[in-house]
KEFI-876917 format. One line per field, with one value per atom (N, C-alpha, C): residue in three letters; z negated, x, y negated. Coordinates in Angstrom, 3 decimals, m for minus. Atoms other than C-alpha are relative to their C-alpha. Layout:
BEGIN
resn: [ALA,...] $
c3: [Z,...] $
c1: [X,...] $
c2: [Y,...] $
This chain:
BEGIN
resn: [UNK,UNK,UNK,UNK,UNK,UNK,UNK,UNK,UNK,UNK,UNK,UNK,UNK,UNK,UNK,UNK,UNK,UNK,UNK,UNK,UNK,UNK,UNK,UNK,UNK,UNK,UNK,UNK,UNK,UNK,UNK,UNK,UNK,UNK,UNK,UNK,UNK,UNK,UNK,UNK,UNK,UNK,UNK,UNK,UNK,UNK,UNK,UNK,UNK,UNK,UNK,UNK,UNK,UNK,UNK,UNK,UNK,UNK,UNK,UNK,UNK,UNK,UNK,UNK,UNK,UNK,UNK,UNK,UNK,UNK,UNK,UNK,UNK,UNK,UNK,UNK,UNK,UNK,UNK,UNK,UNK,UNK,UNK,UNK,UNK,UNK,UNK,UNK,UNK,UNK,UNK,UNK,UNK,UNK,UNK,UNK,UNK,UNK,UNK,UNK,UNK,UNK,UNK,UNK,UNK,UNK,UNK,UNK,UNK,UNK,UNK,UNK,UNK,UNK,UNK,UNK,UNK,UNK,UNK,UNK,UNK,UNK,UNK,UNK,UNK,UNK,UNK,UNK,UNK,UNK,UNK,UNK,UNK,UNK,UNK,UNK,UNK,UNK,UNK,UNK,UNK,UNK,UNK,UNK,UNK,UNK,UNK,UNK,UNK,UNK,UNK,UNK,UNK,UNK,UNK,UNK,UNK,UNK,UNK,UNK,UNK,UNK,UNK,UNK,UNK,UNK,UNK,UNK,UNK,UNK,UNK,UNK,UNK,UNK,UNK,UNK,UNK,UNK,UNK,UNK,UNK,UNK,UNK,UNK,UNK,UNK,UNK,UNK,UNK,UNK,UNK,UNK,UNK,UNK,UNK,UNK,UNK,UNK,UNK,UNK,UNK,UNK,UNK,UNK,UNK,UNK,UNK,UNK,UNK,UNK,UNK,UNK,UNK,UNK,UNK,UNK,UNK,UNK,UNK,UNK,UNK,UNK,UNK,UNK,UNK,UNK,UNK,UNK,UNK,UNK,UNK,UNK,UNK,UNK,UNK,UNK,UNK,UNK,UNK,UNK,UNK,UNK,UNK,UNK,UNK,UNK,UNK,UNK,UNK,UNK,UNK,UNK,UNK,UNK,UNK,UNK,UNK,UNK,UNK,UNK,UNK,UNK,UNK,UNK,UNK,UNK,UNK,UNK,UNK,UNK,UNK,UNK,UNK,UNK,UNK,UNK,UNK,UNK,UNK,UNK,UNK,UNK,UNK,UNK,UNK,UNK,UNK,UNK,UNK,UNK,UNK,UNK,UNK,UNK,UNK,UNK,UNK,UNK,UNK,UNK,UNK,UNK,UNK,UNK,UNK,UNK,UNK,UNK,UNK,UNK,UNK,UNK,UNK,UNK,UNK,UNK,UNK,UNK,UNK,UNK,UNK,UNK,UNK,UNK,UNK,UNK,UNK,UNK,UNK,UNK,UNK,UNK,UNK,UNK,UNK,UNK,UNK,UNK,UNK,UNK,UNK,UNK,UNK,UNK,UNK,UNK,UNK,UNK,UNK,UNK,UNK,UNK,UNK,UNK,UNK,UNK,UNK,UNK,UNK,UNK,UNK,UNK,UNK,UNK,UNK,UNK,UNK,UNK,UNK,UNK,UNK,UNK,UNK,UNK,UNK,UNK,UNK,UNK,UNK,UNK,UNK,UNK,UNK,UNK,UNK,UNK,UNK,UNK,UNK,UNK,UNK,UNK,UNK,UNK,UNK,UNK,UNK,UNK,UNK,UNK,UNK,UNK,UNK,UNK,UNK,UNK,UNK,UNK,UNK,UNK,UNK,UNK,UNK,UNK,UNK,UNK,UNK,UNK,UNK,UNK,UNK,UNK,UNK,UNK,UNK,UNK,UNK,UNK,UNK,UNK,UNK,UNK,UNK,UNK,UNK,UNK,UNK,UNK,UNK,UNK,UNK,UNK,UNK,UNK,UNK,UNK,UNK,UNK,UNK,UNK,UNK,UNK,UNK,UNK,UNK,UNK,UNK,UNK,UNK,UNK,UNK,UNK,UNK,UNK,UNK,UNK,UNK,UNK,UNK,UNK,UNK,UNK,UNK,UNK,UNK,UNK,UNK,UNK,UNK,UNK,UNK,UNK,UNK,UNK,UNK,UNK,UNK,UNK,UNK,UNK,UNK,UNK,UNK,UNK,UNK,UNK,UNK,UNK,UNK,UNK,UNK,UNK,UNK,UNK,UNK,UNK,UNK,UNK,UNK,UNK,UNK,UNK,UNK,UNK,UNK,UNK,UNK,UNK,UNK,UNK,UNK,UNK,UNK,UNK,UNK,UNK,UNK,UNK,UNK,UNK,UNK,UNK,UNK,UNK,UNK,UNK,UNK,UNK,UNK,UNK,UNK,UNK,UNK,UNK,UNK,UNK,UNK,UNK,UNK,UNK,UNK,UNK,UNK,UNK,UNK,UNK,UNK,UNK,UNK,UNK,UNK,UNK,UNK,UNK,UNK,UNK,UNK,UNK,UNK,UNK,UNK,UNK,UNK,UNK,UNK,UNK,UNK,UNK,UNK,UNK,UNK,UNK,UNK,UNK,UNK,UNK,UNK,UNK,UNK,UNK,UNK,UNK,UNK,UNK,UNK,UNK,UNK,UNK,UNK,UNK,UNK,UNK,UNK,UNK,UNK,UNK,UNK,UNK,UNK,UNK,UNK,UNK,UNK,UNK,UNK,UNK,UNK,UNK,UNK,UNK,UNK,UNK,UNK,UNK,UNK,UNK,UNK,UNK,UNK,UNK,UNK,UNK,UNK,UNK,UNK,UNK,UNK,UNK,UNK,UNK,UNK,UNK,UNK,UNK,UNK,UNK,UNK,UNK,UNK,UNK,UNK] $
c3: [0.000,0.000,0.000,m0.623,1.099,m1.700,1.383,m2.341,0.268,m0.281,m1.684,m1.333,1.273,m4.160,m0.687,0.871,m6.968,m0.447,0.999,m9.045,m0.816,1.244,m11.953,m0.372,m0.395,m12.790,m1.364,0.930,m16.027,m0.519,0.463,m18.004,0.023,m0.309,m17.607,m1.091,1.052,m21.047,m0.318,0.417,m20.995,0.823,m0.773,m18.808,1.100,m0.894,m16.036,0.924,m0.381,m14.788,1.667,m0.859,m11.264,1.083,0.811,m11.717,1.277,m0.871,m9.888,m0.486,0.055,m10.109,1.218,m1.425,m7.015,1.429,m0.830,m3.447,m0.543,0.123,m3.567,0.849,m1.074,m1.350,0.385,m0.324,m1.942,m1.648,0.891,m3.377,m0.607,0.757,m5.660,m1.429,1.569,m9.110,m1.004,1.058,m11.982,m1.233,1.059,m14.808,m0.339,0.582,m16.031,0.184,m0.294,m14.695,0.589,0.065,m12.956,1.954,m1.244,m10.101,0.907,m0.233,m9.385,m0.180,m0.242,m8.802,m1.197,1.102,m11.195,m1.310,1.298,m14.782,m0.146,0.322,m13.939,m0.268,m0.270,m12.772,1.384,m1.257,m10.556,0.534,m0.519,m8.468,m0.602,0.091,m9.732,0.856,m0.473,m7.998,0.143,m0.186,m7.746,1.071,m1.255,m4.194,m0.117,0.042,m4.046,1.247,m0.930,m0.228,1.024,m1.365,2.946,0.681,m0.819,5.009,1.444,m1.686,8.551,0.008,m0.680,9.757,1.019,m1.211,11.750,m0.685,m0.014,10.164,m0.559,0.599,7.761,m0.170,0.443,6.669,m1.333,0.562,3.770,m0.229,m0.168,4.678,0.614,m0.533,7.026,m0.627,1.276,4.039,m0.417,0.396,2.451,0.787,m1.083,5.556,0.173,m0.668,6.071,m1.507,1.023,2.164,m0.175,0.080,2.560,0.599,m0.595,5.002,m0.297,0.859,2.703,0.872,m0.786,5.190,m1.498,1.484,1.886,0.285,m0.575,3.679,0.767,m0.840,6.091,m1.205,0.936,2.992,m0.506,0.339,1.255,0.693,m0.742,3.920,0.136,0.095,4.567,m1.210,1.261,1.246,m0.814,0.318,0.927,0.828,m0.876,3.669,0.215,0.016,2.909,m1.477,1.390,m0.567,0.782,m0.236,1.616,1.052,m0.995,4.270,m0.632,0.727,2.079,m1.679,1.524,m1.733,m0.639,0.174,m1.952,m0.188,0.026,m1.669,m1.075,0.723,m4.246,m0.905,0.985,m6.771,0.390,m0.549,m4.921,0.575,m0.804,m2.519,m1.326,0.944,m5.527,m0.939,0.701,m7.245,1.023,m0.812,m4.187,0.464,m0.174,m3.644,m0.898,0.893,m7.095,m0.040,m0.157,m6.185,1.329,m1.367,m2.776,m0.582,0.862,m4.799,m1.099,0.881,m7.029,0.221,m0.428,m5.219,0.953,m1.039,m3.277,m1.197,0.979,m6.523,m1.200,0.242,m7.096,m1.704,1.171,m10.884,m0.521,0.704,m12.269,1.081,m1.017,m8.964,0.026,m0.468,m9.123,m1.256,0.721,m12.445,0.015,m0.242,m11.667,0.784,m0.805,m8.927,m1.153,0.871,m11.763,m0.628,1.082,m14.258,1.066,m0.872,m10.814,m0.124,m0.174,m10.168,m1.385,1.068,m13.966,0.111,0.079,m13.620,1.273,m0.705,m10.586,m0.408,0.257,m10.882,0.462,m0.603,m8.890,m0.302,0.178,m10.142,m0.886,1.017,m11.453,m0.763,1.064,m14.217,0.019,m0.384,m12.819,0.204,m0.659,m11.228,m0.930,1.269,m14.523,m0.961,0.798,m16.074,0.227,m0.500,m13.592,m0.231,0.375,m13.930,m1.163,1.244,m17.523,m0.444,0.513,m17.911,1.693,m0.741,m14.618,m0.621,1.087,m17.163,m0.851,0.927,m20.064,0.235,m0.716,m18.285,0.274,m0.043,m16.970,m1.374,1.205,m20.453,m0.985,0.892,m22.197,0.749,m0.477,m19.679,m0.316,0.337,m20.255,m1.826,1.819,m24.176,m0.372,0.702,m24.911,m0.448,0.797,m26.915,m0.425,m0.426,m27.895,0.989,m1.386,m24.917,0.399,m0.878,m23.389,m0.984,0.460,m26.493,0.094,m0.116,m25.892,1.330,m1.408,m22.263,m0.094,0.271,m23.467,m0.360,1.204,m25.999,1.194,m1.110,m22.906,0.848,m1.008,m20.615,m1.060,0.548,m23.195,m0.121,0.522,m24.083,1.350,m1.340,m20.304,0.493,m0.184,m20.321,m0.788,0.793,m21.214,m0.185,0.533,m20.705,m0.711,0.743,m22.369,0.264,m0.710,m19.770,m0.065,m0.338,m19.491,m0.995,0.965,m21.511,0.103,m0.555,m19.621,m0.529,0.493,m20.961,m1.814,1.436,m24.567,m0.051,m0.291,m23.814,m0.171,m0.209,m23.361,m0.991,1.234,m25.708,m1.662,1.706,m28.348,0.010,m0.208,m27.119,m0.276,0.412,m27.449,m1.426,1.309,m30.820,m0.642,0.915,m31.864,0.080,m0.306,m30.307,m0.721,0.942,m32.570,m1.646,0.971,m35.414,m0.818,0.507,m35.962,0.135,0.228,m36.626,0.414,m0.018,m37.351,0.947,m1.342,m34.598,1.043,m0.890,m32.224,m0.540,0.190,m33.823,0.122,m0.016,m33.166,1.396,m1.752,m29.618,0.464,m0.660,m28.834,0.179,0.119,m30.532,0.688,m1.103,m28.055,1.665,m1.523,m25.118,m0.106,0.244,m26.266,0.319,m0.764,m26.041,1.531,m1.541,m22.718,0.815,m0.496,m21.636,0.878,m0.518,m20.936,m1.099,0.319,m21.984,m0.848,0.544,m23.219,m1.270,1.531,m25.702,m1.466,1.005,m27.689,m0.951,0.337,m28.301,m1.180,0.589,m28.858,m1.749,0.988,m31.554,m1.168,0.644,m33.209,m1.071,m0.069,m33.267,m1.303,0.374,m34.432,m2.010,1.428,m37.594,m0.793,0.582,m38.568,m0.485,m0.469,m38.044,m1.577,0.957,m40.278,m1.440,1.214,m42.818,m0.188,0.564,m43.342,m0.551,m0.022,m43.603,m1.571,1.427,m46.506,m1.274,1.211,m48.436,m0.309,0.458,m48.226,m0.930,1.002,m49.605,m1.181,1.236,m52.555,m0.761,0.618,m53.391,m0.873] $
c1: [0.842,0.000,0.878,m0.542,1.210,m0.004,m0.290,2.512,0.280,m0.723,2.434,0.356,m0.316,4.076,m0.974,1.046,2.550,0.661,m0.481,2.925,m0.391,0.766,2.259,m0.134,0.465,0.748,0.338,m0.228,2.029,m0.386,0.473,1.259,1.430,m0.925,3.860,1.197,m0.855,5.084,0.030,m0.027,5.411,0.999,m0.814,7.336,0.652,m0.992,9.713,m0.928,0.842,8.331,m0.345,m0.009,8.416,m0.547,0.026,6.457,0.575,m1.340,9.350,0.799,m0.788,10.516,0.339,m0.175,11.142,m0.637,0.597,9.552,m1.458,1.127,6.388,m0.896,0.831,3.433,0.079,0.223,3.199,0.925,m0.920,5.556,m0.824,0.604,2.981,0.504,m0.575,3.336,0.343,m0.549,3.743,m0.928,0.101,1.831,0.686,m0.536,2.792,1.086,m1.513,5.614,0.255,0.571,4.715,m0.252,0.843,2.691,0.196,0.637,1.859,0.597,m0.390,2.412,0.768,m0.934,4.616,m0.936,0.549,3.140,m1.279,1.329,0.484,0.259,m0.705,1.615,0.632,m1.564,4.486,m0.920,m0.057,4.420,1.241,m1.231,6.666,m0.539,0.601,6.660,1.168,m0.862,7.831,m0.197,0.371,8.018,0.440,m0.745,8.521,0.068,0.581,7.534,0.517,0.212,8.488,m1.598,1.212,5.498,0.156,m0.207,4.898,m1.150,1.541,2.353,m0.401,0.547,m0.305,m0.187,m0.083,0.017,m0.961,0.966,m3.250,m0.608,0.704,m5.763,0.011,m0.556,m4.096,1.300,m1.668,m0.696,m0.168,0.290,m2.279,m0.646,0.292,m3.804,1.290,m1.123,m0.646,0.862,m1.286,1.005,m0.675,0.673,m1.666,0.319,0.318,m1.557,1.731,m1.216,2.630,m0.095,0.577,1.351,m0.838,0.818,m0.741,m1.387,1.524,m3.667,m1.049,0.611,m5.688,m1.691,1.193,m9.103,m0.131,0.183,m8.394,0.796,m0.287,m6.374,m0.794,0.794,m9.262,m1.084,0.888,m11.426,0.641,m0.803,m8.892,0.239,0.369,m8.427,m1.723,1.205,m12.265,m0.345,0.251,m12.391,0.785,m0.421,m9.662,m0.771,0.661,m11.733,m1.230,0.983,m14.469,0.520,m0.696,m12.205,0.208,m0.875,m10.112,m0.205,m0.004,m11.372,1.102,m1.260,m7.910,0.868,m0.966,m6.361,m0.870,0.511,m8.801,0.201,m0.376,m7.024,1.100,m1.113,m4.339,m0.755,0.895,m7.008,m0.044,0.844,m8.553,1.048,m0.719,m5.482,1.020,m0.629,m3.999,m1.429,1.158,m7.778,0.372,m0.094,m7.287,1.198,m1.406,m3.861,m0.390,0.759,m5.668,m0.614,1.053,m8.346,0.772,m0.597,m5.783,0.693,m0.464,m3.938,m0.872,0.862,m7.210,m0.478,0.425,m7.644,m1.517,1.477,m10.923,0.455,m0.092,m9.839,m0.308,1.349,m12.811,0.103,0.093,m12.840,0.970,m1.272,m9.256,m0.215,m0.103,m9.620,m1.432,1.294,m12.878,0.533,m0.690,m10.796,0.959,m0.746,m8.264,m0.782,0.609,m10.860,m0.422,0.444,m11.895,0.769,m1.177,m8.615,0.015,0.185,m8.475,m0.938,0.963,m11.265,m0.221,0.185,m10.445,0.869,m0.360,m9.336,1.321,m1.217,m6.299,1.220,m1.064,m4.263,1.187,m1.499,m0.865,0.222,m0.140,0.528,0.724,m0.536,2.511,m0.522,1.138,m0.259,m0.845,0.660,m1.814,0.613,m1.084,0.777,m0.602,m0.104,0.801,m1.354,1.329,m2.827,m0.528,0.219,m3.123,0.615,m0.819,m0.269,m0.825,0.433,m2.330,m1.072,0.939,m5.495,0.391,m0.238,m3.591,0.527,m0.291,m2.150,m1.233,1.638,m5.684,m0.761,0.132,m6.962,0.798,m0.868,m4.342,m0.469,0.013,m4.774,m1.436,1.849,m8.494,m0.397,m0.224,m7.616,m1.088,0.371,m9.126,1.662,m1.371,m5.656,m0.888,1.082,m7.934,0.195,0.234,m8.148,0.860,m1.352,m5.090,0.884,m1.579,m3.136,m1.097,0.687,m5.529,0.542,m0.398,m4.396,1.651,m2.030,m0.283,0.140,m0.162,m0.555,m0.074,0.369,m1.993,1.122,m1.122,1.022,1.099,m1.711,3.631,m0.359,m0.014,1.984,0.316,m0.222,2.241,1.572,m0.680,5.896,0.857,m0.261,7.274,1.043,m1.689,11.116,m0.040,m0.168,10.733,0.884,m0.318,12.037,0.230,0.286,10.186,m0.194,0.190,10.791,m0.703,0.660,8.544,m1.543,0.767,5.990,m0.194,0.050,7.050,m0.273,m0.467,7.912,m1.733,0.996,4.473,m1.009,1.023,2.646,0.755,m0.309,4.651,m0.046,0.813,3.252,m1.284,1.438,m0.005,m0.043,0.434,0.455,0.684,m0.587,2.172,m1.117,0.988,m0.616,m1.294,0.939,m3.150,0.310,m0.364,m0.929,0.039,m0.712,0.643,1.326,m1.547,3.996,1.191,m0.784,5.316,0.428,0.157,4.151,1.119,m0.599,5.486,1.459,m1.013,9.091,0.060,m0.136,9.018,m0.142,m0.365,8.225,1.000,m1.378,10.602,1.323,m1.292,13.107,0.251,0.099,12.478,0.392,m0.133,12.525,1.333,m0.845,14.987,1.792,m0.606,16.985,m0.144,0.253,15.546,0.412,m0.085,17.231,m0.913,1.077,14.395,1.085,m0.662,17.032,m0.833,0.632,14.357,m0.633,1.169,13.050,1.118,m0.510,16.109,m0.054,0.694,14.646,m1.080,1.004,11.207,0.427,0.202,12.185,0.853,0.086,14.054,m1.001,1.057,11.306,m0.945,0.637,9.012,0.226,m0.494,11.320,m0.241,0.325,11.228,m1.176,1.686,7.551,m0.333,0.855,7.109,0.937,m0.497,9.521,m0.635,0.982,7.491,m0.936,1.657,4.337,0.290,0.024,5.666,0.556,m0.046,7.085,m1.019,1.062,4.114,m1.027,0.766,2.469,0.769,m1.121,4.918,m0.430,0.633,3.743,m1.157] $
c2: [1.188,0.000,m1.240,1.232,m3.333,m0.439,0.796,m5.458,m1.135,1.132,m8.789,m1.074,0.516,m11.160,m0.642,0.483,m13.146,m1.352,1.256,m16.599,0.141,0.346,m17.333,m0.957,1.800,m20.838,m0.139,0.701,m22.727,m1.171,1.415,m25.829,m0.656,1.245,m28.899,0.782,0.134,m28.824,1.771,m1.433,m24.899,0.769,m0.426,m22.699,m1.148,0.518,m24.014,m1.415,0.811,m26.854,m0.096,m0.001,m26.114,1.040,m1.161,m22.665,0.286,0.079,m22.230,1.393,m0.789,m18.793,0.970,m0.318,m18.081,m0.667,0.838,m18.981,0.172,0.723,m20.609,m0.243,0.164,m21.098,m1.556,1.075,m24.530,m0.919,0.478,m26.875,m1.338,1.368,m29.178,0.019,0.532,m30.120,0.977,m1.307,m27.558,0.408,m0.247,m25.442,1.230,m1.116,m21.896,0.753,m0.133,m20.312,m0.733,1.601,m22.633,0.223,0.203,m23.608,m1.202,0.576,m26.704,m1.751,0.645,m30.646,m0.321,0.973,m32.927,m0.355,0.056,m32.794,0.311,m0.582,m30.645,1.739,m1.242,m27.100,0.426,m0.387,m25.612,1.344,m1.100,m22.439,1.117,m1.033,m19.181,1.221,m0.591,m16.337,1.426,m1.150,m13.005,1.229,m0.236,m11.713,1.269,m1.392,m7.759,0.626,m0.369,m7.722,m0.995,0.940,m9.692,m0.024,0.071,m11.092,0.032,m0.005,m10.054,m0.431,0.372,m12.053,0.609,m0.845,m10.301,1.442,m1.306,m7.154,0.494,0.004,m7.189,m0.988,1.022,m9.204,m0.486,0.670,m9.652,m0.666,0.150,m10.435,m1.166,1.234,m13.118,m0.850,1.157,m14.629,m0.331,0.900,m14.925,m0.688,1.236,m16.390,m1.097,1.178,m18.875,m0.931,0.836,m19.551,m0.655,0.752,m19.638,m1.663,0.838,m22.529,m1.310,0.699,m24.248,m0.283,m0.155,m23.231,0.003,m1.045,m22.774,0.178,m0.754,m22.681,1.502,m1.105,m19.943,0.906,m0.886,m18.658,0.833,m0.347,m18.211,1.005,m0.544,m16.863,1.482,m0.782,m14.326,1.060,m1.276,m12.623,m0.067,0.061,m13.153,1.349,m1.055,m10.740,1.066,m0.818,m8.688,1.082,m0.560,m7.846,1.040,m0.804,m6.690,1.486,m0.889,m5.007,1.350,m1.212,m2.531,m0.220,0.012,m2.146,0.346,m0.183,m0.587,m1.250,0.937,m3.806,m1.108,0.470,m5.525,m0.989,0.946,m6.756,m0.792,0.758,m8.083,m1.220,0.706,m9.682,m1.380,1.009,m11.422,m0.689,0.128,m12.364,m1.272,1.282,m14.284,m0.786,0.807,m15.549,m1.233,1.529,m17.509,m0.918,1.118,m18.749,m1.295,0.408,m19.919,m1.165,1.195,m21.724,m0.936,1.219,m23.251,m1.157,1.496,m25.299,m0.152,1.082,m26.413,m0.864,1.271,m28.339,0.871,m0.728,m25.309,0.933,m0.774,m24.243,0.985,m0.591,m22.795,1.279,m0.357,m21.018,1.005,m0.548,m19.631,1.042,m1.072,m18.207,1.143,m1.000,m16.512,1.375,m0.871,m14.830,0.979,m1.183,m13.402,0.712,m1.000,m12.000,0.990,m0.842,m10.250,1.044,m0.209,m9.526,1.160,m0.373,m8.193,1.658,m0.633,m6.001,1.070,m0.976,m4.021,1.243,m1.784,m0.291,m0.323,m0.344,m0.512,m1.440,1.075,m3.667,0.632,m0.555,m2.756,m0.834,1.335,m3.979,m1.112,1.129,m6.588,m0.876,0.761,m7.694,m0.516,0.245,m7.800,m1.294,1.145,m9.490,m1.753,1.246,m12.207,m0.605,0.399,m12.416,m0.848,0.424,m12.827,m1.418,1.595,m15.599,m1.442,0.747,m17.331,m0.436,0.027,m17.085,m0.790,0.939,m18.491,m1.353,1.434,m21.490,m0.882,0.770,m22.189,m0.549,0.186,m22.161,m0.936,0.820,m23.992,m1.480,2.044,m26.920,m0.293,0.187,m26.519,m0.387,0.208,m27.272,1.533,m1.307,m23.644,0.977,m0.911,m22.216,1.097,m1.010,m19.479,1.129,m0.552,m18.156,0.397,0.022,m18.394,0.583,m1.100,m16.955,1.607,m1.728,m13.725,0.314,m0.634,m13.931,0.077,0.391,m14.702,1.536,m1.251,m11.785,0.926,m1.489,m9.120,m0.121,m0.359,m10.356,0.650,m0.493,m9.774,1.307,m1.269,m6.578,0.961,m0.564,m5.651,m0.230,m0.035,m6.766,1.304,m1.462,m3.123,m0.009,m0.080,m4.363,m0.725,1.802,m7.539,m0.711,0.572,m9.229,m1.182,1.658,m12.332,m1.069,1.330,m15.376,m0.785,1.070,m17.452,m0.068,m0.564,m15.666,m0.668,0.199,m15.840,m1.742,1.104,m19.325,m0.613,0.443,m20.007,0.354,m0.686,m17.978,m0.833,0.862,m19.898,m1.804,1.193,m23.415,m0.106,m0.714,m21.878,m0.404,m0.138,m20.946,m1.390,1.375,m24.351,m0.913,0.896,m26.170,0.409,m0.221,m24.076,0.140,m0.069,m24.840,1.341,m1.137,m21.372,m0.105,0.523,m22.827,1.384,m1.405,m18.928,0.626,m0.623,m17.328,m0.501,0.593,m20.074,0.230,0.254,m20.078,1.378,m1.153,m16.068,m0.059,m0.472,m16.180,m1.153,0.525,m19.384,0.574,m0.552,m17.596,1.477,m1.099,m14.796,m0.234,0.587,m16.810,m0.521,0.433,m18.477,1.367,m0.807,m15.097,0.835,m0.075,m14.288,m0.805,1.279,m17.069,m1.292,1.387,m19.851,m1.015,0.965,m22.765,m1.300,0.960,m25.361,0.835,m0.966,m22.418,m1.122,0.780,m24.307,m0.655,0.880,m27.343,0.253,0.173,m26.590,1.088,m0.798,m23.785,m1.058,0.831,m26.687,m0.544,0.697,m28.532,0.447,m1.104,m26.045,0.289,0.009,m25.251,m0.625,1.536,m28.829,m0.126,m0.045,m28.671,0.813,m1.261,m25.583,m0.446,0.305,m26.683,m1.244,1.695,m30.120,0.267,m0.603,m28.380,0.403,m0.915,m26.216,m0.938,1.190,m29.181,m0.543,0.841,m30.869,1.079,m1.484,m27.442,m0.171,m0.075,m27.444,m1.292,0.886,m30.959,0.038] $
């Protein structure tokens, strides 16, 4: 079965700001690993596949979406979902990348819980899914949400690989004032080498040691 790559979408102040981990469909601003324009979200992406255009109807989605066609993108893995149920979750997984940089949010993540919910998505695919979910969510001020979708990628990271991940799931939890938490996954990312995990786990410390003085008072 054809594997075509994936992104994963980030928030600004969270993973790489450029979700820049590799090539990209479209070089706009930035959230999760990151997707998307300049202080919104980047594009990352982790390509396991060359694209021959022409060769499917989903392969010519992703060439139209490399393209930033993102209408005929859409149409395309709209119709590769109906084409080949085999290709399903992939379909629906570059659908919501399609719909995301057309600006269609709501739209894009509808496509992952699809995505989510088909039989045949691997767990990569899962992965990417989940941290595309929690990015959405975080920018949507639902933390909530998005650390339920952080927590399912890391649990799907089986090497423990990805810092970008942690990286993110411990913004989450800083931003729902779980001080702990967050200074456990920075300091994770932080050894995964994500370079800004540095900082924030600084930060963080500071943070949590203030808190507890003022408790002690």
């Amino acid at each position: 079965m054809f594997r075509a790559g994936f992104r994963l979408i980030a928030t600004t102040s969270l993973s790489r700001s450029a979700p820049a981990v590799g090539r990209s469909a479209a070089r706009a601003p930035a959230v999760y690993r990151t997707c998307f324009p300049k202080g919104k979200t980047a594009p990352s992406a982790r390509f396991y596949a060359s694209i021959t255009e022409g060769t499917n109807t989903l392969e010519r989605g992703l060439a139209a979406l490399e393209k930033q066609h993102l209408a005929e993108a859409v149409k395309l893995f709209e119709q590769a979902i109906t084409e080949n149920p085999t290709e399903a979750a992939q379909a629906y997984f570059l659908l919501g990348e399609a719909h995301w940089f057309a600006g269609e949010k709501t739209l894009a993540s509808l496509a992952w819980e699809e995505a989510l919910r088909s039989p045949d998505i691997a767990p990569m695919e899962a992965m990417a899914a989940h941290c595309n979910l929690g990015g959405y969510h975080l920018l949507d001020q639902r933390p909530e949400l998005a650390k339920k979708h952080y927590n399912a990628a890391v649990e799907l990271d089986v090497g423990r690989q990805d810092g970008e991940i942690r990286f993110n799931l411990g913004v989450c939890l800083e931003r729902m004032g779980d001080l702990e938490g967050a200074i456990k996954y920075y300091g994770e990312a932080k050894e995964l080498g994500v370079e800004k995990a540095a900082q924030f786990l600084i930060n963080a410390g500071a943070k949590n040691l203030a808190a507890k003085g003022t408790k002690e008072e």
